[in-house]
C-alpha positions in Angstrom: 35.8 -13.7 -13.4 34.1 -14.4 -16.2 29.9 -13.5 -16.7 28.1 -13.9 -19.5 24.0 -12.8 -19.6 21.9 -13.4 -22.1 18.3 -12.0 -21.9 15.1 -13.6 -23.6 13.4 -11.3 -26.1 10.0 -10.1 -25.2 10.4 -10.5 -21.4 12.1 -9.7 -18.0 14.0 -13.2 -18.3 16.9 -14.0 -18.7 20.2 -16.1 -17.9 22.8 -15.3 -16.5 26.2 -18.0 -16.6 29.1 -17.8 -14.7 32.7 -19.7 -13.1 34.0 -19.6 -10.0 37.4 -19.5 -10.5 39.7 -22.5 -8.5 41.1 -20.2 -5.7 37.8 -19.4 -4.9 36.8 -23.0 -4.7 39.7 -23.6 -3.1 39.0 -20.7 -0.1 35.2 -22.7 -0.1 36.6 -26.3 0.8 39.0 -25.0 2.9 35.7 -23.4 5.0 33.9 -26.5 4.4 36.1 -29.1 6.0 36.6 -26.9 9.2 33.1 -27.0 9.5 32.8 -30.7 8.8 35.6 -31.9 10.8 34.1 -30.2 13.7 31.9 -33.0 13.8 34.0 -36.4 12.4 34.9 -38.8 14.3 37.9 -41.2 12.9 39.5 -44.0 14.8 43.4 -42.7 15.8 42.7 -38.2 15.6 41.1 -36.5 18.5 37.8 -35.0 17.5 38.1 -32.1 15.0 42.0 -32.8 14.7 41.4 -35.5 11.3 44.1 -34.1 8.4 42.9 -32.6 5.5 44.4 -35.4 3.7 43.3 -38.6 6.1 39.1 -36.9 4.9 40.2 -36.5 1.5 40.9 -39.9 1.5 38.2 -42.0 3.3 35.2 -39.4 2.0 36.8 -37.8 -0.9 37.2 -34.0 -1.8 34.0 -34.1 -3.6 32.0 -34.8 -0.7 32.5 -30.9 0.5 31.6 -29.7 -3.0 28.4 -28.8 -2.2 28.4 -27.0 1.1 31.8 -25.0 -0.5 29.5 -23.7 -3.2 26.9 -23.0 -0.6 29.8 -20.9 1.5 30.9 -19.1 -1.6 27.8 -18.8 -4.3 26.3 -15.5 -2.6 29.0 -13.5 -3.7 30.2 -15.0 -6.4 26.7 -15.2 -7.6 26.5 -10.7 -6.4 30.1 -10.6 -8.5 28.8 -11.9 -11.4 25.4 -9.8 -11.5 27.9 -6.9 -11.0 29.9 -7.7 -14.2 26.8 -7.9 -15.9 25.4 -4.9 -14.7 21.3 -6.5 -14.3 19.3 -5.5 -11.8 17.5 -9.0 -10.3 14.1 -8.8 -8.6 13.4 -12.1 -7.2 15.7 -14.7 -5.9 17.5 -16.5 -9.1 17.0 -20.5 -9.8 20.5 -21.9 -9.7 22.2 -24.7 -11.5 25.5 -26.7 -11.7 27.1 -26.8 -15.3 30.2 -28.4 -13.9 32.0 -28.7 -10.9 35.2 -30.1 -12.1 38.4 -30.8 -10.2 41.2 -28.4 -10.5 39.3 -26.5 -12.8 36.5 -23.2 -12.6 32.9 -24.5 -11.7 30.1 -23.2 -14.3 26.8 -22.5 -13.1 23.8 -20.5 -14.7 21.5 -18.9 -12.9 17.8 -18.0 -13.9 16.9 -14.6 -13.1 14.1 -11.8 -13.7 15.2 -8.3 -14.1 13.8 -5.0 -13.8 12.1 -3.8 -17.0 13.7 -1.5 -19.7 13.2 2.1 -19.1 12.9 4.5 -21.8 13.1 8.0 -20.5 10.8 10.6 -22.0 10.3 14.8 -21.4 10.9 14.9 -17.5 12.5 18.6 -17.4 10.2 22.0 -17.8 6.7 20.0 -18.1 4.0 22.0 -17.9 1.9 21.8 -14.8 -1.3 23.1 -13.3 -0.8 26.6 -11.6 -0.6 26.3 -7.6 -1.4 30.2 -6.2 0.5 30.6 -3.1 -1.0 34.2 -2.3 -2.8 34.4 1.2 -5.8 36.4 1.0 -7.7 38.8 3.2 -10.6 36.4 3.8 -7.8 33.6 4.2 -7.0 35.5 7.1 -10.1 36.0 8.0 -11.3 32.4 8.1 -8.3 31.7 10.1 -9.0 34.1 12.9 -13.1 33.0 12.7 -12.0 29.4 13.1 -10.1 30.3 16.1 -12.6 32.3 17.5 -15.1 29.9 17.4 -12.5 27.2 19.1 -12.8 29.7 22.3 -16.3 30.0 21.9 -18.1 29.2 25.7 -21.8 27.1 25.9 -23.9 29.4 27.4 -27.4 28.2 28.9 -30.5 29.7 27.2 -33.3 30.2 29.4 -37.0 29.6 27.7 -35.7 30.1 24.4 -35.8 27.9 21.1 -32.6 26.0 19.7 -31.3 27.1 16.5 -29.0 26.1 13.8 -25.3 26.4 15.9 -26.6 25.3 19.2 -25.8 22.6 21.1 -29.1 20.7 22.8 -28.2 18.0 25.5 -30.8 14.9 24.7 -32.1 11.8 25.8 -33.4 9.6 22.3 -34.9 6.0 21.4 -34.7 5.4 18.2 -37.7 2.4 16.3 -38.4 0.8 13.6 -42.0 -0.3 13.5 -42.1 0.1 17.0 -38.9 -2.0 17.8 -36.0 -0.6 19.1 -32.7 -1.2 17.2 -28.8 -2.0 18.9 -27.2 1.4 18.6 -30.3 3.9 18.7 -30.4 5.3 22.0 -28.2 7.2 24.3 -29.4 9.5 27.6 -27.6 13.1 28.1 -26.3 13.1 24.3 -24.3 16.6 23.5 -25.1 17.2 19.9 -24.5 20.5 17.6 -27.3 21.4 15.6 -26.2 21.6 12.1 -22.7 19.6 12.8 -23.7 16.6 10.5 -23.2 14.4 13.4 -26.5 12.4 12.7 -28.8 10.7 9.6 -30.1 13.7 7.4 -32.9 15.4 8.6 -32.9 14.9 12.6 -31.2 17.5 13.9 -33.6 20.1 11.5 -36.3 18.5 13.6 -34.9 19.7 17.0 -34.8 23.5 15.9 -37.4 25.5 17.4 -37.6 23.6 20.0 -37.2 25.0 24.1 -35.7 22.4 26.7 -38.2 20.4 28.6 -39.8 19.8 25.1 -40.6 16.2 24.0 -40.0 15.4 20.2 -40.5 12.7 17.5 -37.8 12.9 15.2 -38.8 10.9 11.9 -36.4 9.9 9.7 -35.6 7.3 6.7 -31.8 5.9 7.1 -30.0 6.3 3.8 -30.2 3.0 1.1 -26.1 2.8 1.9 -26.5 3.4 5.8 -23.8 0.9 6.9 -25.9 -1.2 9.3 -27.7 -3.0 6.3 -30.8 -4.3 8.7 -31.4 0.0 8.8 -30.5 0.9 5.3 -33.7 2.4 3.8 -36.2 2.4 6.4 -38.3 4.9 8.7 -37.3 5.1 12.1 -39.1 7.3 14.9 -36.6 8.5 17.6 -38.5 10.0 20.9 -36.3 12.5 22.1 -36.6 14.7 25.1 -34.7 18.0 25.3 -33.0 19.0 28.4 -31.0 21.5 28.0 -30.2 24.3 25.0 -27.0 25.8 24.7 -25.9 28.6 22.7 -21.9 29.6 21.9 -21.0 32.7 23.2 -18.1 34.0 20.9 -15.7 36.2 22.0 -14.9 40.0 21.2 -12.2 39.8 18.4 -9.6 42.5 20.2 -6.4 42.4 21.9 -7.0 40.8 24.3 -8.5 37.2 22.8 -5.7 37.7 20.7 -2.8 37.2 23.8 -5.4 34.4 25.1 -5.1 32.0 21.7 -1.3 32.9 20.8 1.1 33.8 24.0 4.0 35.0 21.5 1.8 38.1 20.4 0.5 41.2 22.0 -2.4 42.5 19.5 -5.0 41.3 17.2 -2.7 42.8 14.3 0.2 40.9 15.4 -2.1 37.8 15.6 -3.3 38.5 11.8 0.0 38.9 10.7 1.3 35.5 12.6 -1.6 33.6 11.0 -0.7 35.3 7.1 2.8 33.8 7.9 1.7 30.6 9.0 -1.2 30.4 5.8 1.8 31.3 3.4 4.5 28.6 4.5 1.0 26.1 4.4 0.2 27.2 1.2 4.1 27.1 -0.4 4.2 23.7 0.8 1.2 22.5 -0.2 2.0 23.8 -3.8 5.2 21.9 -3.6 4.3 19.2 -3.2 1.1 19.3 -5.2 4.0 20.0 -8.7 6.4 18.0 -7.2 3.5 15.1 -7.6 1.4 16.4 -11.4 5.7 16.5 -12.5 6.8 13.4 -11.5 4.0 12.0 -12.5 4.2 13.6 -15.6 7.6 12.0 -16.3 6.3 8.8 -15.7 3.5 8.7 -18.2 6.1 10.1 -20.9 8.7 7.1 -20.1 8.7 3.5 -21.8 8.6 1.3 -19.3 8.0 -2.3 -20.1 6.2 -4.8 -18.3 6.6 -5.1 -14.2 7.4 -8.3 -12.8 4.9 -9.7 -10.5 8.2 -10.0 -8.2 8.3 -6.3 -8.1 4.8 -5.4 -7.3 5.1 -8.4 -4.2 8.1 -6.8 -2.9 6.6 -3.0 -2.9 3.5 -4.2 -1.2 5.5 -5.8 1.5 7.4 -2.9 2.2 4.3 -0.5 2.3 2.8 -3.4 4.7 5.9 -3.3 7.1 6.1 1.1 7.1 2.4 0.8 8.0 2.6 -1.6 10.3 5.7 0.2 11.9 4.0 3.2 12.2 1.5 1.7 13.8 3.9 0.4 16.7 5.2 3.7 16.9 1.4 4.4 18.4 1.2 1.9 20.2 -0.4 -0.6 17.9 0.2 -4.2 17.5 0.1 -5.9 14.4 -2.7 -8.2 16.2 -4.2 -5.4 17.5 -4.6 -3.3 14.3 -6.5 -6.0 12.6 -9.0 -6.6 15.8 -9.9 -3.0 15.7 -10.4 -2.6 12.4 -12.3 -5.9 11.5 -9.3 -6.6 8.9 -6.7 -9.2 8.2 -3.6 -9.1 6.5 -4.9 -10.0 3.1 -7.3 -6.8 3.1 -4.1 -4.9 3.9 -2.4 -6.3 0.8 -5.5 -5.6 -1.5 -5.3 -2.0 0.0 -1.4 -1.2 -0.9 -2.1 -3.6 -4.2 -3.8 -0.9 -5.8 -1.1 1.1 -6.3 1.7 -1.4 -6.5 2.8 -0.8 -10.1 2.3 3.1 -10.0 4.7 3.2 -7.1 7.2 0.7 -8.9 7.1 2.5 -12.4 7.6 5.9 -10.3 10.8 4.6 -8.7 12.1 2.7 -11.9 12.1 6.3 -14.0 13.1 8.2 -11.0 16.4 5.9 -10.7 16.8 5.8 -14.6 17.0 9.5 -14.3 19.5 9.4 -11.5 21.6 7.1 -14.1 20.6 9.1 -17.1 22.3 12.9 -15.2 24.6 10.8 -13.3 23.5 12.4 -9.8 25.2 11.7 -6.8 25.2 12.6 -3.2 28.5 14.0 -1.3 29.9 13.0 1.9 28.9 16.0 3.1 24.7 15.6 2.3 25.2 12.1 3.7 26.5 13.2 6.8 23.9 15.7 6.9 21.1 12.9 5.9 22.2 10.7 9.7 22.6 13.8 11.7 18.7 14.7 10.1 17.7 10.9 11.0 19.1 11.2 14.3 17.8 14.2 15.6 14.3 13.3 14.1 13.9 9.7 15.8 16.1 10.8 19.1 18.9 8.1 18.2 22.6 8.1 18.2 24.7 9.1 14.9 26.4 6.1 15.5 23.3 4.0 15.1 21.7 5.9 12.3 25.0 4.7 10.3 25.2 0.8 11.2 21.5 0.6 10.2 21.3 2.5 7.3 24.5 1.6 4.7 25.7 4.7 2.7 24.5 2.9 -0.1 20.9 3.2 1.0 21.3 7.0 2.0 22.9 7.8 -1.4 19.8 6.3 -3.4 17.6 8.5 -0.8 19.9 11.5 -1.5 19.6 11.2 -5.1 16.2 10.5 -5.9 14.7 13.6 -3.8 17.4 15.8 -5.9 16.1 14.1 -9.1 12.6 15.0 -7.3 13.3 18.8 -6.7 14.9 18.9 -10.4 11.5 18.1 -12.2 9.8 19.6 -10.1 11.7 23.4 -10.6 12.3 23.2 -13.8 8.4 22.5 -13.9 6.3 25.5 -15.6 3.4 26.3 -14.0 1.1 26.9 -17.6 -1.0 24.0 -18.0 -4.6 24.3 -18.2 -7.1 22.5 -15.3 -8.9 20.9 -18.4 -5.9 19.6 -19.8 -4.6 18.3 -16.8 -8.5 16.8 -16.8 -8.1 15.1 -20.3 -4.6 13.9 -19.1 
């Protein structure tokens, strides 16, 4: 077969021309007259028996031309992208050259590539430090935070809320006088201090005993969300019905076994929570250089400038994870946007934003792949659908007819290109380097 591309300077354009060779053509008519003659009906044949050579002559060969190139053009036209070795982003705009008989057809096809990568420094880039060390008040933190999850509400008796304690209210919230949609509720559970309300009213429920009757006054913030609000005084009347304190218990063996069955004393309980605080932390400061690296490498590549087909096609596919995810939940698509007061064109403005990061990220990341010619064994795919399987409860069997090898190769590869920038990484740079960056 015989390809020929030429590119126009400046720009992700280019053409690309190619034949179909006759035996090809020849395989096409041959699957466009049994299609046709499926359907002919011709005085003296039985329907779908006419010869080959009884159609050729009443309609002519020519008359199957087209819907032979249709039959044959997607891999012809895949053949001839292979010889050239361009990457197409979009759909290419095909025309005829010639289609002459007993002889290779010509066609050219218009297509848009993906932009030229010049790879820069993506091995031992310097990277802001990530301490993995758990420390004593780590631990400590830990073990309060728990505590505090097993705390009890205990009723105080005649005795003034403070900052911590939960006060069970009835409130009416005004605005010169008129009550607002939203700004009352009876028998209302709220933390003092928790944040759970505009600035200032829970301060003005401390010191206060149950049974007490209170004017909060407050002024709703300039950016408060209900804009009819935003900026004004309000008075809520709130009446106080009940204050509750937390009751934390004693940090010993025994809330230890209550909050972890796999341990038997508050030491063992420390140490289970270092472990867990370490493996966090190790993660975390994986993937924190795995990210600063990567990105890194991308900022020191070449890359030229991103088709608009590109950036459509990885907002699409962020659309359709999200959107997958959101079945997995429960969600419909229909549903999603109901709830949230969205539609589908605020989703695409939300994964717009980092269209071309994403792309530019993926185009040096497979440059690199090219550039150390990685590739992933039969072995780490195997591993890859048994992983896939086990993770979403599926069969091997279907893992592997949904997913070509193909795919899980590129998947393979890329998170090995990943892990090699990001080890060879050196943690050195400075925070106000990384600032400047």
């Amino acid at each position: 077969m015989s390809a020929k591309w030429e590119k126009e300077e400046g720009t992700n354009n280019g053409k690309l021309t190619f034949e179909i060779q006759p035996e090809k053509i020849k395989a096409g008519l041959d699957t466009a007259f049994n299609r046709v003659k499926k359907s002919l009906n011709v005085p003296g044949f039985r329907k779908g028996k006419v010869p080959r050579q009884i159609f050729n002559k009443m309609y002519g060969e020519e008359s199957l031309y087209q819907d032979a190139l249709n039959a044959i053009l997607p891999e012809e036209y895949s053949r001839a992208v292979e010889e050239s070795e361009i990457k197409p982003v979009d759909q290419p705009e095909i025309d005829v050259e010639s289609m002459e008989k007993d002889a290779a057809w010509v066609l050219t096809a218009k297509v848009t590539v993906e932009p030229e990568v010049e790879l820069g420094q993506y091995k031992e880039l310097e990277v802001t430090p990530h301490p993995t060390r758990v420390l004593k008040a780590d631990v400590e933190k830990a073990l309060e935070d728990k505590r505090q999850q097993q705390a009890e509400l205990v009723l105080k008796e005649d005795e003034p809320a403070a900052k911590g304690d939960t006060v069970v209210i009835d409130y009416k919230g005004t605005v010169d006088g008129v009550a607002f949609d939203g700004g009352s509720a009876d028998n209302y559970s709220l933390e003092l201090g928790s944040g759970q309300f505009i600035p200032g009213f829970e301060d003005q429920l401390i010191d206060h005993k149950a049974g007490e009757d209170v004017d909060v006054k407050v002024t709703f913030p300039e950016d408060y969300q209900a804009e009819d609000l935003a900026g004004k005084e309000a008075v809520f009347a709130t009446k106080i019905h009940e204050v509750k304190a937390k009751e934390l218990p004693e940090l010993d063996d025994e809330f230890a076994k209550d909050v972890d069955e796999d341990v038997d004393t508050l030491e063992e309980l420390k140490a289970k929570i270092k472990e867990d605080l370490k493996e966090k932390k190790v993660n975390e400061a994986k993937n924190a250089i795995e990210d600063e690296a990567v990105g890194l490498a991308v900022d020191n590549a070449k890359i030229g400038e991103i088709p608009a087909a590109m950036i459509d096609s990885d907002v699409h596919r962020q659309i359709d994870q999200f959107m997958s995810n959101m079945q997995q939940q429960g969600i419909s698509e229909e549903m999603y946007y109901q709830l949230t007061g969205s539609s589908e064109d605020d989703l695409h403005k939300r994964f717009e934003e980092g269209a071309e990061r994403r792309v530019k990220t993926n185009l040096v990341l497979e440059a690199i792949v090219k550039a150390e010619d990685i590739k992933a064994s039969d072995e780490e795919v195997q591993a890859e659908i048994s992983d896939l399987a086990g993770q979403y409860g599926l069969e091997e069997d279907a893992v592997r007819s949904a997913l070509s090898d193909d795919m899980l190769q590129h998947d393979i590869a890329i998170r090995k290109v990943v892990d090699e920038i990001a080890d060879s990484a050196k943690q050195t740079r400075k925070a106000d380097e990384k600032d400047e960056k």
